[in-house]
C-alpha positions as CSV (number, residue, x, y, z in Angstrom):
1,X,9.2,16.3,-33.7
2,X,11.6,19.2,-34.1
3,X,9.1,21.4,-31.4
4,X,9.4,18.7,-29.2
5,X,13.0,18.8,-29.5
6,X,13.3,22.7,-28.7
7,X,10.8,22.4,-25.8
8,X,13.0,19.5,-24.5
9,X,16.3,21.5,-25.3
10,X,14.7,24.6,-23.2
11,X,14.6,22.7,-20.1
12,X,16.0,23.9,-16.8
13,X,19.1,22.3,-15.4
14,X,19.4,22.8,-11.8
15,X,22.4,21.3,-10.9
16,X,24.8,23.5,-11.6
17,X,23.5,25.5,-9.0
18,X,25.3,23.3,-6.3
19,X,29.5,22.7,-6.3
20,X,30.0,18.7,-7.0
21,X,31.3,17.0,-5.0
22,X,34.9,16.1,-5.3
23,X,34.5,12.2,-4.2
24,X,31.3,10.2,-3.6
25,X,30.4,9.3,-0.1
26,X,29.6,6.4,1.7
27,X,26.0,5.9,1.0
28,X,23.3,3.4,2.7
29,X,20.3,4.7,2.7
30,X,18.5,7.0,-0.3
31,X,15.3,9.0,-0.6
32,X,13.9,9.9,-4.3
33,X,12.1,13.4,-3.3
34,X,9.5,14.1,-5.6
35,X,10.2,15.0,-9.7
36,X,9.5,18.0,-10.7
37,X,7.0,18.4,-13.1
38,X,8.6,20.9,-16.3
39,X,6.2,20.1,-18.7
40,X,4.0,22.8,-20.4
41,X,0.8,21.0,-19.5
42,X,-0.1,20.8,-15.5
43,X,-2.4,18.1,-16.0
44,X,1.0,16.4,-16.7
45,X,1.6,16.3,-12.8
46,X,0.2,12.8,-12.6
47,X,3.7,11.8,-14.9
48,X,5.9,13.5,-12.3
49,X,5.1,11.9,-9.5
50,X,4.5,8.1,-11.4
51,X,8.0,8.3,-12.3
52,X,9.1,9.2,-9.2
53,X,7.3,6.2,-8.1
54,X,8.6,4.1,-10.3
55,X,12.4,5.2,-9.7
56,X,11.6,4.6,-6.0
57,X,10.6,1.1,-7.3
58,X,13.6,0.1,-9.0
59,X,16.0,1.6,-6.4
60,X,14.2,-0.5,-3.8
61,X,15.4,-3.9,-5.6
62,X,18.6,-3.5,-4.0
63,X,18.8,-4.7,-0.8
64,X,22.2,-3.4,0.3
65,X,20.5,0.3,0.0
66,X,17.6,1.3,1.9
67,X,15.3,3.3,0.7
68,X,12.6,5.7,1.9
69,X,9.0,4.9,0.6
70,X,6.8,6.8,-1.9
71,X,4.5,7.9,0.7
72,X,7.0,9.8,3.1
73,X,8.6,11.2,-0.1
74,X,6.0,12.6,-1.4
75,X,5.0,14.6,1.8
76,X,8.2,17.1,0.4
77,X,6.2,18.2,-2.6
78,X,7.0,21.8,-3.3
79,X,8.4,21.8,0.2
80,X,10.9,24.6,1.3
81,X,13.4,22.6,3.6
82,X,16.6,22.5,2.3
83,X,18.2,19.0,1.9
84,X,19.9,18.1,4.9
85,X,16.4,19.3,7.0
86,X,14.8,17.0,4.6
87,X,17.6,13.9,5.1
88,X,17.5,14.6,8.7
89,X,13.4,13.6,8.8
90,X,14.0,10.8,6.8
91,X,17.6,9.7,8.2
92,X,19.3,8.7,4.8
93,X,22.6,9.8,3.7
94,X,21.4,11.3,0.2
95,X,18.3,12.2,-1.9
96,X,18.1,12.1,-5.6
97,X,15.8,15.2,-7.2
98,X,15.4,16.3,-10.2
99,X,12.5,16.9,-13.1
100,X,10.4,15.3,-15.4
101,X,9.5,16.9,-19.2
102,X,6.6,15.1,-21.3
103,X,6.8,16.7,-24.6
104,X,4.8,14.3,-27.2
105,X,6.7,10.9,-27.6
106,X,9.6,12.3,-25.9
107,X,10.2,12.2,-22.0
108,X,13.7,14.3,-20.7
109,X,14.5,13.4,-17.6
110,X,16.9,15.2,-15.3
111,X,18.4,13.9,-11.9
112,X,20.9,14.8,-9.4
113,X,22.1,12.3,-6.5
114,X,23.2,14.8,-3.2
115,X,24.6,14.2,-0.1
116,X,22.6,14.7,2.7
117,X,25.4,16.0,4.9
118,X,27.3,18.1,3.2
119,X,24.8,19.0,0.5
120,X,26.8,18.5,-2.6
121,X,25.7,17.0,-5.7
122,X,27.8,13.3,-5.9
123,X,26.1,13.2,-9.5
124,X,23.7,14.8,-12.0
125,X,22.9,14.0,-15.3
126,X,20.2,14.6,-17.7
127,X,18.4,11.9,-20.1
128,X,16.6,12.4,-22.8
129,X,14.6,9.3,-24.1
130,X,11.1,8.1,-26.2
131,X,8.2,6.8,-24.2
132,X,9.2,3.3,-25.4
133,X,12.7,2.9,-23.9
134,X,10.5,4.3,-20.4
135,X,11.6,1.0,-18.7
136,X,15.1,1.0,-20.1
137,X,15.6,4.5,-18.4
138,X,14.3,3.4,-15.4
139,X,17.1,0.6,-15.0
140,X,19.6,2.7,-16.5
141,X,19.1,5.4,-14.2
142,X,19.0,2.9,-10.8
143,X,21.9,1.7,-12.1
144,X,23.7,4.4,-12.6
145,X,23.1,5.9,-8.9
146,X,23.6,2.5,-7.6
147,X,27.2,2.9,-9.3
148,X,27.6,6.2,-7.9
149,X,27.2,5.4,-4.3
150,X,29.0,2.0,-5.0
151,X,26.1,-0.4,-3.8
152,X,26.2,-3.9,-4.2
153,X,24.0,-5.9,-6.4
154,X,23.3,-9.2,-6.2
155,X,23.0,-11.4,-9.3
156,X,19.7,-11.7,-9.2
157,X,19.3,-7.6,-8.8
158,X,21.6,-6.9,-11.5
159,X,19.4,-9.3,-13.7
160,X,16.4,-7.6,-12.5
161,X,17.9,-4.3,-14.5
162,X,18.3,-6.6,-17.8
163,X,15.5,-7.0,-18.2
164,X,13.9,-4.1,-19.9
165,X,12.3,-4.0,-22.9
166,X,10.4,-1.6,-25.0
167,X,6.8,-1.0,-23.9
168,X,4.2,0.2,-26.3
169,X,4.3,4.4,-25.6
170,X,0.4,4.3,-25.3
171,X,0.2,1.7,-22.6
172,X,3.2,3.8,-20.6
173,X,1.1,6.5,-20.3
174,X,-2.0,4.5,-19.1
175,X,-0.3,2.1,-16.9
176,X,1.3,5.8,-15.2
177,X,-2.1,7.1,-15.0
178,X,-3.4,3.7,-13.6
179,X,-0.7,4.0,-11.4
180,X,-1.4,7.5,-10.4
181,X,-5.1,6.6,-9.8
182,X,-4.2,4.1,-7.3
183,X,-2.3,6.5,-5.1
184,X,-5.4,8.4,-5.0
185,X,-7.4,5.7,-3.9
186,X,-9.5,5.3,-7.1
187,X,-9.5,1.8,-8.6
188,X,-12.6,2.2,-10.6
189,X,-10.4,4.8,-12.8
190,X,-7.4,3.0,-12.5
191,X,-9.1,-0.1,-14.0
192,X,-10.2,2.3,-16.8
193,X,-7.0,3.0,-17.5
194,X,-5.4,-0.1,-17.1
195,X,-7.4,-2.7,-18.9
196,X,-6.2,-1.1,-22.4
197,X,-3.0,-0.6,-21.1
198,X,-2.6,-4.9,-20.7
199,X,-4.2,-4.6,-24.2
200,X,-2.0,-2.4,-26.4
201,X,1.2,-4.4,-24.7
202,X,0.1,-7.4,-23.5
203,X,3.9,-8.3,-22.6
204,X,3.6,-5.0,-20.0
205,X,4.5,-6.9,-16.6
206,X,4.4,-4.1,-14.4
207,X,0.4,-3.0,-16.1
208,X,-0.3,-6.4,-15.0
209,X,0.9,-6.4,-11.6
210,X,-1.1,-3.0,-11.2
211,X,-3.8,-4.1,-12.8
212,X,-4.1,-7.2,-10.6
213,X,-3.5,-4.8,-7.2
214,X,-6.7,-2.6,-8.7
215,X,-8.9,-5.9,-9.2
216,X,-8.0,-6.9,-5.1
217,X,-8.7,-3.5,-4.2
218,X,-12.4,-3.5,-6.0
219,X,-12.7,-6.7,-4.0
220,X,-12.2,-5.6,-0.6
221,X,-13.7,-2.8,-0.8
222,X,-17.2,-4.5,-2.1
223,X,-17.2,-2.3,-5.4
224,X,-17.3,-5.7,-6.9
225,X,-18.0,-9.4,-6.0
226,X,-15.6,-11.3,-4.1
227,X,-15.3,-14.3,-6.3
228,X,-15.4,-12.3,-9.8
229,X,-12.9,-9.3,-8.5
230,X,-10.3,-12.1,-7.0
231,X,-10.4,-14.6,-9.7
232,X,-9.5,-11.6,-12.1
233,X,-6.8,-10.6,-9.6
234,X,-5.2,-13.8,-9.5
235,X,-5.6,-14.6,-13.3
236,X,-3.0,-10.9,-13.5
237,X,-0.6,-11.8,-10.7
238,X,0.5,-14.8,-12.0
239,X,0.7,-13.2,-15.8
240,X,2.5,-10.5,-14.2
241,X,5.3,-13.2,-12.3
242,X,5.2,-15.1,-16.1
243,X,6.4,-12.0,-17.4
244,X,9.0,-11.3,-14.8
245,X,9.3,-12.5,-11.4
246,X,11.7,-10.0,-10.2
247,X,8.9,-7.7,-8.8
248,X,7.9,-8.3,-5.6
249,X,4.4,-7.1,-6.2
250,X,3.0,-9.5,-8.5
251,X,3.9,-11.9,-5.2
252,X,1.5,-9.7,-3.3
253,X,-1.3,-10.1,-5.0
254,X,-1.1,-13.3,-5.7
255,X,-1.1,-13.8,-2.5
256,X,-4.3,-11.7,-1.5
257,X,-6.3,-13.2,-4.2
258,X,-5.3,-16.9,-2.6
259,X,-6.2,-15.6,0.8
260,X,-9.2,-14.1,0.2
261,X,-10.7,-16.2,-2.4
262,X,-9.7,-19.6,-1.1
263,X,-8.8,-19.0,2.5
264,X,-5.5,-21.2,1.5
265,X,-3.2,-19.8,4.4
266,X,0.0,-22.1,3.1
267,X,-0.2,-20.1,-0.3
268,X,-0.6,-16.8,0.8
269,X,2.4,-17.4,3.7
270,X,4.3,-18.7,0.5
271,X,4.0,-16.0,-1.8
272,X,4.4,-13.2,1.2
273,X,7.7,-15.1,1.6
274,X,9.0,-14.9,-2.0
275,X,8.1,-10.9,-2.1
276,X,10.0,-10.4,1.1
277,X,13.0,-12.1,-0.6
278,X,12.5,-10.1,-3.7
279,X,10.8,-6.7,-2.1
280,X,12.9,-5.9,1.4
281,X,12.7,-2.0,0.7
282,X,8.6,-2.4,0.1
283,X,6.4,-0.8,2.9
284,X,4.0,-3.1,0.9
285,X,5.8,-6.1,1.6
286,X,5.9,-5.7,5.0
287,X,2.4,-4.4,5.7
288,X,1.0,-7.5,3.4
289,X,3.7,-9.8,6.2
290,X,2.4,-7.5,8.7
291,X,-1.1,-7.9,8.0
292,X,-0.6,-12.0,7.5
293,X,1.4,-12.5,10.9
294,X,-1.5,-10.6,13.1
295,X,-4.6,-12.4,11.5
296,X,-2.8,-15.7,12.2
297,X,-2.3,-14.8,15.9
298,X,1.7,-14.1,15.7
299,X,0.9,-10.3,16.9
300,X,4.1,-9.9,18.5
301,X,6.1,-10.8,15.0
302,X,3.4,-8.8,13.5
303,X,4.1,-5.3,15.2
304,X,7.9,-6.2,14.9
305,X,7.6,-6.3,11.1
306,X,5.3,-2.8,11.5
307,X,7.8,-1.3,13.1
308,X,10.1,-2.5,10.4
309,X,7.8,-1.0,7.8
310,X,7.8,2.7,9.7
311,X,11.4,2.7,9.2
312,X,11.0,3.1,5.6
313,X,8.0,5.3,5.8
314,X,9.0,7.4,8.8
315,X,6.9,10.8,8.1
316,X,3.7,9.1,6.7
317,X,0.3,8.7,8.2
318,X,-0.6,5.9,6.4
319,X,2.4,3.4,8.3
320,X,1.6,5.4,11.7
321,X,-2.4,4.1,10.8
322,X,-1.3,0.7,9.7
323,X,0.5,0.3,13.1
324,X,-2.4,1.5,14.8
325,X,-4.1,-1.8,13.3
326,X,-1.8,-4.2,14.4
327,X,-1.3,-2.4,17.5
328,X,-5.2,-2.7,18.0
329,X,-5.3,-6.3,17.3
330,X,-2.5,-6.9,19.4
331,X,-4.7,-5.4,22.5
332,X,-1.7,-2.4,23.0
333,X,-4.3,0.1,22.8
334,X,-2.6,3.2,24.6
335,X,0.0,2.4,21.9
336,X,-2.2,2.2,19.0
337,X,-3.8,6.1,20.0
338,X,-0.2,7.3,20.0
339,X,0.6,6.0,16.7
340,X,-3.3,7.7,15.6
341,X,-2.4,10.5,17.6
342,X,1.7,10.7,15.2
343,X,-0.7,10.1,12.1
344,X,-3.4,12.8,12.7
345,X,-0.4,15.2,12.7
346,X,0.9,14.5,9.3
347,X,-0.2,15.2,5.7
348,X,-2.7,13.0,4.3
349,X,-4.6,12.0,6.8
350,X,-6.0,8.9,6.2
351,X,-10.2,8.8,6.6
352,X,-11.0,5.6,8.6
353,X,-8.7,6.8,11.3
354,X,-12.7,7.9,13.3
355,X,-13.1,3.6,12.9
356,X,-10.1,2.8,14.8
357,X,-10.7,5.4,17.2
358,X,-14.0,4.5,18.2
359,X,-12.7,0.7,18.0
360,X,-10.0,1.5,20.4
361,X,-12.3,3.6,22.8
362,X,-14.8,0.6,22.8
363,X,-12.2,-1.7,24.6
364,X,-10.8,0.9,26.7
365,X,-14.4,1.0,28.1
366,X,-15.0,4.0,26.7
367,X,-18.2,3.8,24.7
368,X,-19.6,6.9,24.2
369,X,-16.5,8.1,22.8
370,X,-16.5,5.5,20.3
371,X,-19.8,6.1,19.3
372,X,-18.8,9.5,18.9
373,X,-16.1,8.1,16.2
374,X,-18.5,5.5,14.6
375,X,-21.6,7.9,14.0
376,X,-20.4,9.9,11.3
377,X,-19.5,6.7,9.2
378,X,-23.2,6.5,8.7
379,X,-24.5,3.2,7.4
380,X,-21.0,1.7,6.4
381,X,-21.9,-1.8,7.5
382,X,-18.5,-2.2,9.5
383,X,-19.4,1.2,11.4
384,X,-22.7,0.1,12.0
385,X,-21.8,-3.6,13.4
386,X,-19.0,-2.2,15.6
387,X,-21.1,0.5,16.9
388,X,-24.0,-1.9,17.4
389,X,-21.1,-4.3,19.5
390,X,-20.2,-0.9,21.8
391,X,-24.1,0.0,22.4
392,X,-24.5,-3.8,23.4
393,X,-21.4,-3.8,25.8
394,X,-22.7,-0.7,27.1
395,X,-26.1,-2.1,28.2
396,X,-28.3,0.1,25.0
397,X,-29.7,-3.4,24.3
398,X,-32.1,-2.1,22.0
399,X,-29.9,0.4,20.1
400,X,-28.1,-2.6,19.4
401,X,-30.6,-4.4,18.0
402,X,-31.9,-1.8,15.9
403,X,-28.5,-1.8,14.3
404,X,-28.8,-5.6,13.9
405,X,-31.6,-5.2,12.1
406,X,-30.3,-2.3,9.9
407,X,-27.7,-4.7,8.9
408,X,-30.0,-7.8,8.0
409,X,-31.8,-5.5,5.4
410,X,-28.2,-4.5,3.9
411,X,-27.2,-8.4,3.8
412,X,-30.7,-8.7,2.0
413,X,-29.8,-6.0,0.1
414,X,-26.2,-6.4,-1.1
415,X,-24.9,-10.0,1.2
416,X,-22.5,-7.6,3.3
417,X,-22.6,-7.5,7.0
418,X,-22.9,-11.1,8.0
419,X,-19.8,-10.6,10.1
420,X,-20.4,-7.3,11.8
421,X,-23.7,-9.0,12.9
422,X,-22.0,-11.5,14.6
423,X,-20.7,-8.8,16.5
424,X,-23.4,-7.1,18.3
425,X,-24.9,-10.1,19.1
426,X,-21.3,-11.2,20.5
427,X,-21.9,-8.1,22.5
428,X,-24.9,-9.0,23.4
429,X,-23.4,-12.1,25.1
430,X,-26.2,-14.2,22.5
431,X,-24.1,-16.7,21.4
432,X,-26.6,-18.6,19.6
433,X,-27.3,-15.5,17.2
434,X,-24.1,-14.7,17.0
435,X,-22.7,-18.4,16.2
436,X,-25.8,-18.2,13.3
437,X,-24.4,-14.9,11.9
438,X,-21.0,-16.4,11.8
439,X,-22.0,-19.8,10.1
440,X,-23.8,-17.1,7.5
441,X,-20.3,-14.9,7.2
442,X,-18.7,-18.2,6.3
443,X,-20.8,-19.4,4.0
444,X,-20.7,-16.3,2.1
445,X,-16.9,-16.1,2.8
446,X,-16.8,-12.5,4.6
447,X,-13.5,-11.2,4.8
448,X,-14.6,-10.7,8.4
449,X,-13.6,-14.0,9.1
450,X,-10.2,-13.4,8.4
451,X,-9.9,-11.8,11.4
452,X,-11.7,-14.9,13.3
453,X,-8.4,-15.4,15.5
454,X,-7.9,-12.4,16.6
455,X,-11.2,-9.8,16.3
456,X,-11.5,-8.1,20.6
457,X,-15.0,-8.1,19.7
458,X,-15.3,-11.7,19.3
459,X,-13.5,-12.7,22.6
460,X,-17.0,-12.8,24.7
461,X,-17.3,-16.4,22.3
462,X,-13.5,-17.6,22.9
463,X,-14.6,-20.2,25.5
464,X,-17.0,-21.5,23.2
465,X,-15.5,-24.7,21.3
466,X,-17.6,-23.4,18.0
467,X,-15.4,-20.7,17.6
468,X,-12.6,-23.0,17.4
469,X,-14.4,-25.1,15.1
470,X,-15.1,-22.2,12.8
471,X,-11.8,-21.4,12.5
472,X,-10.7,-24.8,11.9
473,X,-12.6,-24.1,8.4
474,X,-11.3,-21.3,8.0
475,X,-8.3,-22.6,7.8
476,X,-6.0,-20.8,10.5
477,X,-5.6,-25.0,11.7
478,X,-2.9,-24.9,9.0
C-alpha cells in the first residue's frame, strides 16, 4: 500500500502549466479528450480510455450540456493541436483533459476543465480514490464540472449522480476491460470478461447493461443463435433497468432484443423512446432512433435524427458510415457517397464501407463497380446475395445463379442467407423463387426481413400484394 501511495504521490500535474482563469465562462457544449494514461504498465491503456468513456457517459446525462461523443474524442489521442484547434473541430466551448494512474487498488485521477477560446483552465483538480468508490468518482467528478460551468440539472439527473454505490474492485476492472473490448469490436472477449464481472457484483448495473449490448452484438453478427444470444440479451437489459433506470443504454438493448427476437415493433418504439428521454447526448440513442425510424419507412425522420447524431460525433467515420445507411435506404445515393467519401477521410475507417459502396453503385446502375466492392468480401453471405442481385440486374443470369446456389449450401450449412437469396432471384425478376426464399427468411426470422419495408433490392416485388402480406407478419402493420 505505501508503494502505491509514492507511485500515486509522483504523478504529473499538468495544470499549472496554464494561468486559471479568473471567472468561469458560459459553457454549453463540452468535449472529454482522451485521459492520459500515467500508469507504469502500458497494457494499462485499456483503463485510460474506459474512463474517459465513462466520464463522457455521465457528462452526457445532462441535457442542458452537449457533449461530443467518445468516437470523435478519441480521434485526438496523442494528438498535437492545441486546444482551441481541437474545440474549433468539434465546436464546444471547453474540453476537459487530464490523466489516469492505476496503481494496485488505487486509481488517481487528475482533470482540468479549459476554455476553448481563450484557453485557460476554468478548473483542475486531482482525485485520488480506491477501485470501489470508481462510480462515486465518476458522479463526483460530472458533478463537479457541471458546477463549474453552472449547468442545470434536472431532478431526475441530479438523482442519476446519487446513485453510486461501491462496486466490487475486481468486477471494475473487468467491466472496463469488457468495455474496452467492445470499442474494439470484439464481443467474444468482452463476454469473457464480463460474465464474471455480473458475477463478483451482481448489483453492477452498468456490467449488465454492457454485458447485455455484447449478447445483441453476438446475435447480429451470427457468432451465436438468434433466439439463445437475444433471450440472454434481454434477460440483462431489464436487470440492468432493475438496477437503475437512469441509463439510457439498458433501454437500448432492451429494445433490440424485442425487435429482433419478437419482431414486436410497439416495444422496441417504446423503449427507443424512454432512452431518448434519458440519453439525448448518446450517438447510440439516436442511431438505435435512427435505425428504427428508416426500417419502419419514416426515412425522412430518419436522416433528420442522423444528422442529429453527426452533431455530436462531428470528426468520426463511424456517424459519416451510419448516415451513409440511412442515406442509402432513403434512395439519396449521391448523398450517401459523400458522407462514404467524409468517412474514408477520417481515422478508423470502418471495414464494411466496400458493402455500401458496391450497394450504392448497384442502384446507380453501375454494376461492375459494385462488384468491384462486393468481391473482396468473399463468401460473407450478405456480399454474396447483393452481388448475386447486381450480376442478375445486370443480365449475368448465370453468375447469379451460381451465387444462389453458393448460398443454399451456406443455409444448409449454418441457416444464414435465406434473405440475401431472396435477393437475386428479386433480381432475377423470379418472383416465385424469390417469394419462397422470403417465406424461408421468415420462418427462420432473418434479420433481413427487418428491412422488408424498405430494402432497393426488393422493390422489383413491391407491386406484388405478397410482399405486403409478408410484412403484415412482420409486423411493420403496427
Amino acid at each position: 500500500m505505501a508503494a502505491s501511495a509514492l507511485i500515486l504521490a509522483a504523478a504529473p500535474v499538468l495544470w499549472y502549466l496554464r494561468k486559471p482563469a479568473l471567472a468561469p465562462a458560459t459553457v454549453r457544449s463540452i468535449a472529454v479528450l482522451p485521459l492520459a494514461n500515467f500508469s507504469s504498465d502500458p497494457h494499462q491503456q485499456y483503463f485510460a480510455q474506459s474512463m474517459t468513456q465513462e466520464l463522457t457517459a455521465e457528462l452526457a446525462q445532462v441535457s442542458s450540456l452537449r457533449v461530443i461523443a467518445r468516437t470523435s474524442a478519441m480521434t485526438y489521442e496523442g494528438t498535437k493541436k492545441t486546444i482551441p484547434q481541437i474545440a474549433g473541430e468539434l465546436h464546444v466551448d471547453a474540453v476537459v483533459e487530464g490523466s489516469v494512474e492505476l496503481a494496485g487498488e488505487r486509481v488517481r485521477i487528475t482533470t482540468e476543465l479549459v476554455d476553448a477560446r481563450s484557453d485557460e483552465t476554468l478548473w483542475a483538480r486531482s482525485y485520488d480514490r480506491t477501485m470501489t468508490d470508481m462510480l462515486k468518482l465518476q458522479s463526483e467528478l460530472a458533478l463537479a464540472i457541471c458546477s463549474q460551468i453552472r449547468a442545470q440539472l434536472t431532478p431526475q439527473e441530479q438523482q442519476h449522480f446519487h446513485l453510486a454505490r461501491p462496486v466490487d474492485a475486481q468486477a471494475v476492472r473487468l467491466y472496463l476491460q469488457g468495455m474496452h473490448e467492445l470499442n474494439e469490436g470484439k464481443p467474444e472477449l468482452a463476454l469473457a470478461d464480463l460474465r464474471p464481472a455480473v458475477e463478483d457484483d451482481p448489483g453492477y448495473a452498468a456490467a449488465h447493461s454492457a454485458l447485455a449490448t455484447a449478447y445483441g452484438w453476438m446475435g447480429e453478427s451470427g457468432k451465436m443463435p438468434y433466439d439463445e444470444a437475444f433471450s440472454l440479451q434481454r434477460t440483462e437489459a431489464l436487470r440492468a433497468i432493475e438496477l437503475d433506470d437512469s441509463s439510457p443504454d439498458p433501454h437500448l438493448d432492451l429494445a433490440s432484443a424485442l425487435l429482433n427476437q419478437n419482431w414486436d415493433w410497439e416495444g422496441a418504439r417504446r423503449e427507443l423512446q424512454k432512452a431518448l428521454i434519458l440519453g439525448q447526448n448518446s450517438t447510440d440513442v439516436h442511431w438505435a432512433w435512427a435505425s428504427f425510424l428508416m426500417r419502419t419507412g419514416n426515412l425522412d425522420e430518419a436522416v433528420a435524427e442522423a444528422n442529429a447524431a453527426v452533431q455530436l460525433d462531428p470528426v468520426s467515420s463511424r456517424a459519416y458510415s451510419n448516415r451513409a445507411w440511412i442515406e442509402y435506404f432513403a434512395r439519396r445515393y449521391d448523398a450517401a457517397l459523400e458522407d462514404l467519401h467524409q468517412a474514408a477521410r477520417l481515422p478508423h475507417t470502418p471495414i464494411e464501407l466496400n458493402f455500401l459502396y458496391g450497394d450504392i453503385y448497384a442502384e446507380q446502375g453501375h454494376y461492375d463497380e459494385a462488384a468491384e466492392e462486393f468481391r473482396p468480401l468473399g463468401n460473407a453471405p450478405h456480399a454474396m446475395g447483393h452481388l448475386g442481385n447486381a450480376e442478375a440486374r445486370q443480365g449475368h443470369s448465370a453468375d447469379a445463379l451460381v451465387l444462389a446456389a453458393a448460398l443454399e449450401k451456406e443455409v444448409a450449412k449454418t441457416g444464414i442467407g435465406c434473405y440475401e437469396i431472396a435477393l437475386i432471384y428479386a433480381g432475377l425478376h423470379d418472383r416465385a423463387r424469390a417469394f419462397h426464399w422470403l417465406e424461408q427468411a421468415l420462418q427462420v426470422r432473418d434479420k433481413g426481413m427487418l428491412y422488408l419495408r424498405i430494402d432497393p433490392c426488393l422493390d422489383p416485388l413491391r407491386s406484388d400484394p405478397r410482399l405486403g402480406e409478408l410484412m403484415r407478419r412482420v409486423g411493420f402493420s403496427a
